[in-house]
C-alpha positions, -999 to +999 in steps of 0.1 A: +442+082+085+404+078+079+405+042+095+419+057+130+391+064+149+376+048+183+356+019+183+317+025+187+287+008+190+268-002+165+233-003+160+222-040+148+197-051+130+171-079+145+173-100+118+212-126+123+227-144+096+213-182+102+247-198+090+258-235+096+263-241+133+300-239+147+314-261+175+323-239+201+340-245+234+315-247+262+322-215+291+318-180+291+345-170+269+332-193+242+294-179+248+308-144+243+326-147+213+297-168+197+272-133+208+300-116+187+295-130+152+259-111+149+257-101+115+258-062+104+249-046+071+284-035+064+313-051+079+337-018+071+312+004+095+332+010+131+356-017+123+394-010+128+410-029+103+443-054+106+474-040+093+494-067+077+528-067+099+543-080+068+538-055+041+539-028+068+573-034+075+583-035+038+567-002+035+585+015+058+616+001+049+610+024+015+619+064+020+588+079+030+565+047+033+566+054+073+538+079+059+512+052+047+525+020+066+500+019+087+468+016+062+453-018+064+458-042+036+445-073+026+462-107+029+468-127-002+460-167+004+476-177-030+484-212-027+481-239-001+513-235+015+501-198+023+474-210+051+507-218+071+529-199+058+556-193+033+591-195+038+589-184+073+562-163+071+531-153+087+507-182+075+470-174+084+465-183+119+495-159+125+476-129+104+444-135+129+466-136+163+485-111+155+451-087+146+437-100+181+468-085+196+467-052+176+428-048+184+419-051+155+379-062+143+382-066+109+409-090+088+403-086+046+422-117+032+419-127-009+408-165-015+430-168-047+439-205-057+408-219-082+419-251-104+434-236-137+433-197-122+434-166-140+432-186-173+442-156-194+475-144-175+501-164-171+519-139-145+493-146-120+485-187-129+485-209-099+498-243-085+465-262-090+454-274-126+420-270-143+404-305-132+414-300-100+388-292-081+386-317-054+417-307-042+405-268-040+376-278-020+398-304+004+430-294+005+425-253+004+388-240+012+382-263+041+415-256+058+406-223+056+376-224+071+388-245+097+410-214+107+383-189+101+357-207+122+381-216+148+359-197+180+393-180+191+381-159+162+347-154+165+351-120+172+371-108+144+352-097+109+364-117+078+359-099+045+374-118+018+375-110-015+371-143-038+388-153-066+402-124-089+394-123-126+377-159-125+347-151-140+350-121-158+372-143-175+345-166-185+324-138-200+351-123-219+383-147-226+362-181-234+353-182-268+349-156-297+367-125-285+400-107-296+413-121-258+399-153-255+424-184-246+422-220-248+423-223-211+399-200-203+375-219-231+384-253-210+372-235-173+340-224-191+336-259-204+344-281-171+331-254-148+354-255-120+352-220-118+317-215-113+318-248-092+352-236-071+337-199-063+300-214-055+321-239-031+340-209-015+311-191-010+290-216+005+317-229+030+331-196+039+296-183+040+287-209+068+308-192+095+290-162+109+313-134+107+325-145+074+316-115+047+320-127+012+324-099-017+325-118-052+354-099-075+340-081-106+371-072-129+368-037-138+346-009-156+380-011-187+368-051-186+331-052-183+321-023-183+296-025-211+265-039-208+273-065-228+299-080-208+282-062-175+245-080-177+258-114-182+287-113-159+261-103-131+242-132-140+272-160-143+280-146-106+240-153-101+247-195-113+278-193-091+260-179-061+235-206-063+256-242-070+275-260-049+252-254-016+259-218-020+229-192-017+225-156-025+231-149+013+266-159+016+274-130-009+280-097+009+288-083-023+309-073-051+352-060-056+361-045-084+395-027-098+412-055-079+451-056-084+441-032-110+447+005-118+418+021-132+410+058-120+381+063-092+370+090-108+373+107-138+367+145-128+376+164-160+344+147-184+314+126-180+302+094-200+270+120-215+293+144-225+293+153-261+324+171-282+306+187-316+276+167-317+292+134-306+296+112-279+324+107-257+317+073-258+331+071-291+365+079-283+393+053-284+399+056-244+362+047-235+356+026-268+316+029-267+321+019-227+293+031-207+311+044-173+346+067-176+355+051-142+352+028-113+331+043-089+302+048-111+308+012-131+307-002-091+275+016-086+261+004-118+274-032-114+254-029-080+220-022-099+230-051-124+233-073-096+204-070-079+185-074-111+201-109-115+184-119-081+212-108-056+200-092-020+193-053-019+217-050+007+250-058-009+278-036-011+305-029-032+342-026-025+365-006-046+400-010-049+423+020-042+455+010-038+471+018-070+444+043-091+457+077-076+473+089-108+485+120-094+521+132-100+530+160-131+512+144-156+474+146-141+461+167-159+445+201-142+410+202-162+390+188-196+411+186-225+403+204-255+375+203-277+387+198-309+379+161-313+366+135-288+399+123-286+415+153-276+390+159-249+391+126-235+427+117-235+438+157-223+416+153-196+416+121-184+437+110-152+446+076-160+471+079-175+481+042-190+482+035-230+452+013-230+424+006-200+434-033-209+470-029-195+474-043-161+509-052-151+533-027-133+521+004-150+546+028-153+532+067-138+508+051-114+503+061-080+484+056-047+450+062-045+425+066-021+434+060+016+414+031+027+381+043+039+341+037+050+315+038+029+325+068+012+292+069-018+258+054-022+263+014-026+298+016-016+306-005+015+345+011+017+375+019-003+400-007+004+438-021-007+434-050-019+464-054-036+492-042-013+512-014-031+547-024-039+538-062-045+544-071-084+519-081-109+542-106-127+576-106-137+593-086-166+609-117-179+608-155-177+624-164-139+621-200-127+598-206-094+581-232-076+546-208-076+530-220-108+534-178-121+543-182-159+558-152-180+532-129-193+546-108-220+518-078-208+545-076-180+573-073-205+580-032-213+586-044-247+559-057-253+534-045-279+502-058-273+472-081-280+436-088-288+427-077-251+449-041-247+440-027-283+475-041-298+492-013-275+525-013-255+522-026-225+529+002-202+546-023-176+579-013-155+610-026-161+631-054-138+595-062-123+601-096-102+576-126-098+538-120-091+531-111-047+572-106-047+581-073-035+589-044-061+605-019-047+610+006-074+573+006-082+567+012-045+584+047-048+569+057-079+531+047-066+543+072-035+555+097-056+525+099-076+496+093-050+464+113-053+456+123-026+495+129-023+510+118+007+526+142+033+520+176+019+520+174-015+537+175-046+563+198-060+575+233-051+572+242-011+547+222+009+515+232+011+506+230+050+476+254+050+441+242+056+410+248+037+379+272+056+359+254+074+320+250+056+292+265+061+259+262+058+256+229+067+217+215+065+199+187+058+174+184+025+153+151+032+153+124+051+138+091+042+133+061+071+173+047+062+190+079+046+197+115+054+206+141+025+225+167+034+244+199+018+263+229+026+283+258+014+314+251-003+350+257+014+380+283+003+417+269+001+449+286-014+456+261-039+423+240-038+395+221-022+398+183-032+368+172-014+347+168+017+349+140+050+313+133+065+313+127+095+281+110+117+283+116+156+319+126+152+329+087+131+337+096+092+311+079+073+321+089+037+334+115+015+326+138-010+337+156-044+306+180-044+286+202-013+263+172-008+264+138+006+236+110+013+240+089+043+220+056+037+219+024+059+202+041+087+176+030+115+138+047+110+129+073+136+166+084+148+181+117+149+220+116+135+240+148+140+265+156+113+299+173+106+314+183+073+356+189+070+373+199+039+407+187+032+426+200+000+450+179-022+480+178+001+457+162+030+452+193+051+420+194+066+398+220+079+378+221+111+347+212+114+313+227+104+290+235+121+264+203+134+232+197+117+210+172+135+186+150+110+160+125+120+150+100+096+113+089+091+093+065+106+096+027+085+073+030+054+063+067+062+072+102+059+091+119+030+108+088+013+073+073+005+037+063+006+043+034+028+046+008-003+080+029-017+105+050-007+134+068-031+164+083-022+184+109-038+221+110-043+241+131-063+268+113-081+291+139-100+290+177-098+313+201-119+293+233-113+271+239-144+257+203-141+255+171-124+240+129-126+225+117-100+207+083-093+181+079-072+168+044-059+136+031-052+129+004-019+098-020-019+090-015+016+059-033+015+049-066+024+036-075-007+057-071-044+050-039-060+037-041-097+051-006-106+063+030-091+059+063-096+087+093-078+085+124-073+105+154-063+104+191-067+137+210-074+143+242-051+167+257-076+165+261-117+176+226-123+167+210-152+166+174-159+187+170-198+186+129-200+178+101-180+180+060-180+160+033-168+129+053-157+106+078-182+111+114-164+091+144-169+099+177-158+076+210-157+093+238-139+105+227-105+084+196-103+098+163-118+083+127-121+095+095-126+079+064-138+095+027-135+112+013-172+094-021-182+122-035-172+124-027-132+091-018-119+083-052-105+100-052-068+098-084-048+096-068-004+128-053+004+136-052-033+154-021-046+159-001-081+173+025-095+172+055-121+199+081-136+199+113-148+221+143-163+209+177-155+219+212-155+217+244-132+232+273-122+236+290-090+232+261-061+220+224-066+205+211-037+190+179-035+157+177-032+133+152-012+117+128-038+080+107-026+072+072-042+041+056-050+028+023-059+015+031-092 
């Protein structure tokens, strides 16, 4: 499991988190665990997540869950009565003891009880009604972080993931649109839900090792820029009222509870089908990202643009995206319409990207793992697989969780799915309950599978190890690196990278871009393959790469730096983004990169920068829109190009221009 792996040091940075001050019990002990809250960039980095007792035994109760029962999961606080628990069950004092006695670092827990919540499903609404907001703040936050700040815990990470669907439903369910709902018209007007996450954030945000990550819906919700831009800058107001500030956000979560692919392998948002866009196919529906990793990446850029920190990260969730089973399909579909391309190659299988209850052919997705791509803090499971998403029919509880007819198999469709079935499971029981039948069929249909994997004998042989392993720039935080690809006898899935022997991402292509270093420090670096049934090959061998000094060497002219990173690769071409750090003093007006290509790449279209090409060499200058950066401010640029042969990344320079 990519989360099993011994604790290390990490490398801090000088500069703590000045939160509110805790009363701590005077001694040693007390003086200890207050030196433990120091802030870190990423909480997910050398951190050995909680497995939730709970859910773990439920798994393995299931034939074959013994295989992923040990994966950390996040806790769901979805009402008051959860903080001490439910029924006899672990309430969430007991979660944090019972990580302490694991050795655990890390606990990821889901704040999930605003006034009048998820105003536009009724399977998931809650026990609080829209004006009540005082009782959110008394009764539920402050409990909770009166656990949380408790110094028993002061050594224990908290990432929490706050408030699914709140406001994305504000940009997209209030007022005008196919979805939009009374009650989600009423929360925009009395804005408790701004006012409820801003309050969240600021009180949780007060206790040290507290790391807040704001939920973002998905790329099939807002993934247009439409919906995108001003979603980025409601969670802006909300970040910034009730005594909350930019700082208490550590990021962003998005595909929460949800089941949209990671990636798409098979086509790419620029590709075309006889002179048109893919983006005009019903699946995508003039969307601009086929999936979530590059909506999270883009959400990122959006987000830093509406005044959040540089630093944030994004979390993506896993859980249920895999799509792997029979019906994934093997490459691109054909080319005879947009359609057919997009919907014969695309692994998500459901009927519409609006359909979000129980889907029928899902399956686990990504293990849970550590900043695996350029922005992304870690891969996570949020919502534990095998726990509902509402109930099939009408059953009487004492939850708030109404009847949602988008959980109903018979069901055929709204405003917000395209007027399409439903695509839900049948006999599904209330929302958080446990569903075992979907369990099974999210194991059966995991990608990666799990435990060798699917159909016909087992495949137990392991991919060649790579070779070739170098590295192609270094800036003062990142190091590029590539390598020469790996054999298997049914197929090489993708790459672990591994930093002084820790995993520290993955990778789809032959090239990776660790980022988040320290200036000045030499890293040595691994590469296994692992093919789709989870074998793994040994490792490469080591490359050692030092990064630059702060403000010098081959990032930048001292004012900027830029790094590279290659986002998708399918052999004849690629994207890639490349981002741009102010790391000046003073802001920077404008910047210029540059970079030249070692191979025949060409550069076919770019966004949010004006790029040039003349043989090898390439520049870049800012858009009008993002060539003022504020110190420490970042930005960043795409492209589609093309090659052939090998696509190493080169090392790009920036200037102050």
């Amino acid at each position: 499991m990519h989360w099993k792996r011994p604790w290390h040091v990490l490398a801090l940075g000088t500069a703590l988190f000045a939160g509110a001050a805790l009363t701590v019990a005077p001694g040693p002990a007390a003086a200890a665990e207050r030196a433990a809250a120091a802030r870190v960039d990423n909480p997910y980095v050398g951190a050995t997540p909680y497995v939730n007792s709970e859910w773990s035994a439920n798994a393995a109760r299931e034939p074959g869950g013994g295989a992923v029962s040990d994966e950390p999961t996040y806790v769901w606080l979805d009402r008051i009565a959860a903080i001490e628990g439910v029924n006899g069950g672990m309430g969430l004092r007991d979660h944090l003891d019972a990580a302490k006695a694991q050795g655990a670092d890390l606990v990821q827990l889901v704040v999930y009880d605003l006034p009048g919540r998820d105003c536009a499903a009724l399977a998931s609404n809650g026990e609080l009604g829209p004006d009540d907001l005082a009782a959110y703040e008394n009764d539920y936050i402050d409990p909770i972080a009166d656990v949380l700040s408790d110094p028993a815990y002061a050594n224990l990470r908290i990432a929490t993931v706050i408030e699914p669907d709140s406001l994305p439903n504000l940009v997209t369910n209030a007022s005008g649109q196919a979805g939009a709902t009374d009650a989600c018209a009423k929360m925009l007007q009395n804005g408790n839900y701004v006012n409820g996450v801003g309050y969240a954030l600021a009180t949780l945000g007060d206790i040290p090792n507290v790391y807040n990550y704001i939920d973002a819906g998905h790329h099939g919700w807002l993934g247009w820029d439409t919906n995108l831009v001003p979603f980025a800058q409601l969670a802006h107001k909300a970040a910034t009222t009730s005594g909350a500030t930019v700082a208490d956000v550590a990021g962003f979560a998005v595909n929460t509870a949800n089941y949209s692919a990671l990636h798409e392998p098979n086509f790419t948002i620029s590709d075309t089908v006889a002179g048109s866009s893919v983006r005009q196919s019903k699946w995508l529906d003039w969307n601009q990202y086929t999936d979530e990793q590059s909506f999270a990446q883009g959400l990122r850029s959006a987000a830093v643009t509406a005044g959040f920190e540089s630093g944030i990260g994004m979390l993506v969730d896993t859980s249920r995206n895999g799509w792997g089973g029979s019906a994934r399909p093997a490459g691109p579909g054909p080319t005879t319409s947009v359609d057919a391309y997009v919907d014969g190659g695309r692994v998500d299988r459901r009927i519409h990207a609006g359909n979000w209850c129980n889907q029928s052919g899902a399956g686990l997705g990504e293990r849970p793992a550590t900043a695996p791509a350029a922005g992304i803090d870690a891969y996570v499971w949020v919502k534990p697989p095998g726990e509902s998403d509402g109930a099939s029919q009408a059953i009487d509880n004492d939850e708030g969780k109404g009847f949602d007819r988008m959980c109903d198999p018979t069901y055929t469709g709204n405003g917000r799915n395209g007027n399409s079935p439903s695509g839900a499971l049948a006999d599904s029981p209330l929302a958080g309950h446990w569903f075992s039948a979907q369990f099974r069929q999210l194991l059966a249909n995991a990608y990666p599978p799990v435990g060798g994997g699917g159909g016909g004998g087992a495949d137990t042989q392991a991919p060649t190890a790579p070779t070739g392993l170098r590295a192609t720039g270094t800036t003062a935080s990142s190091a590029s690196l590539s390598w020469s690809a790996s054999s298997d006898n049914v197929g090489v899935a993708g790459y672990l990278v591994y930093r002084g022997g820790v995993q520290v991402g993955t990778s789809t292509t032959t090239t990776f871009t660790d980022t988040g270093l320290s200036a000045s420090t030499a890293y040595t670096y691994t590469v296994r393959a692992r093919d789709a049934a989870g074998n793994t090959s040994a490792a490469s061998g080591a490359v050692t790469a030092t990064t630059s000094s702060q403000g010098g060497g081959g990032g930048g002219s001292g004012a900027c730096t830029a790094a590279y990173h290659v986002d998708n690769d399918w052999g004849s071409g690629f994207t890639a983004t490349v981002t741009v750090t102010n790391t000046s003093a003073t802001a920077l007006p404008s910047w210029l990169v540059k970079w030249a290509f070692a191979g025949n790449q060409k550069v076919t279209n770019a966004w949010n920068a004006t790029v040039a090409q003349s043989g090898q060499a390439v520049t870049a200058q800012n858009a009008a829109h993002n060539g003022s950066l504020s110190p420490g401010a970042s930005a960043s640029f795409g492209f589609q190009g093309s090659y052939g042969g090998s696509n190493a990344a080169p090392t790009p320079t920036c200037t102050a221009s």
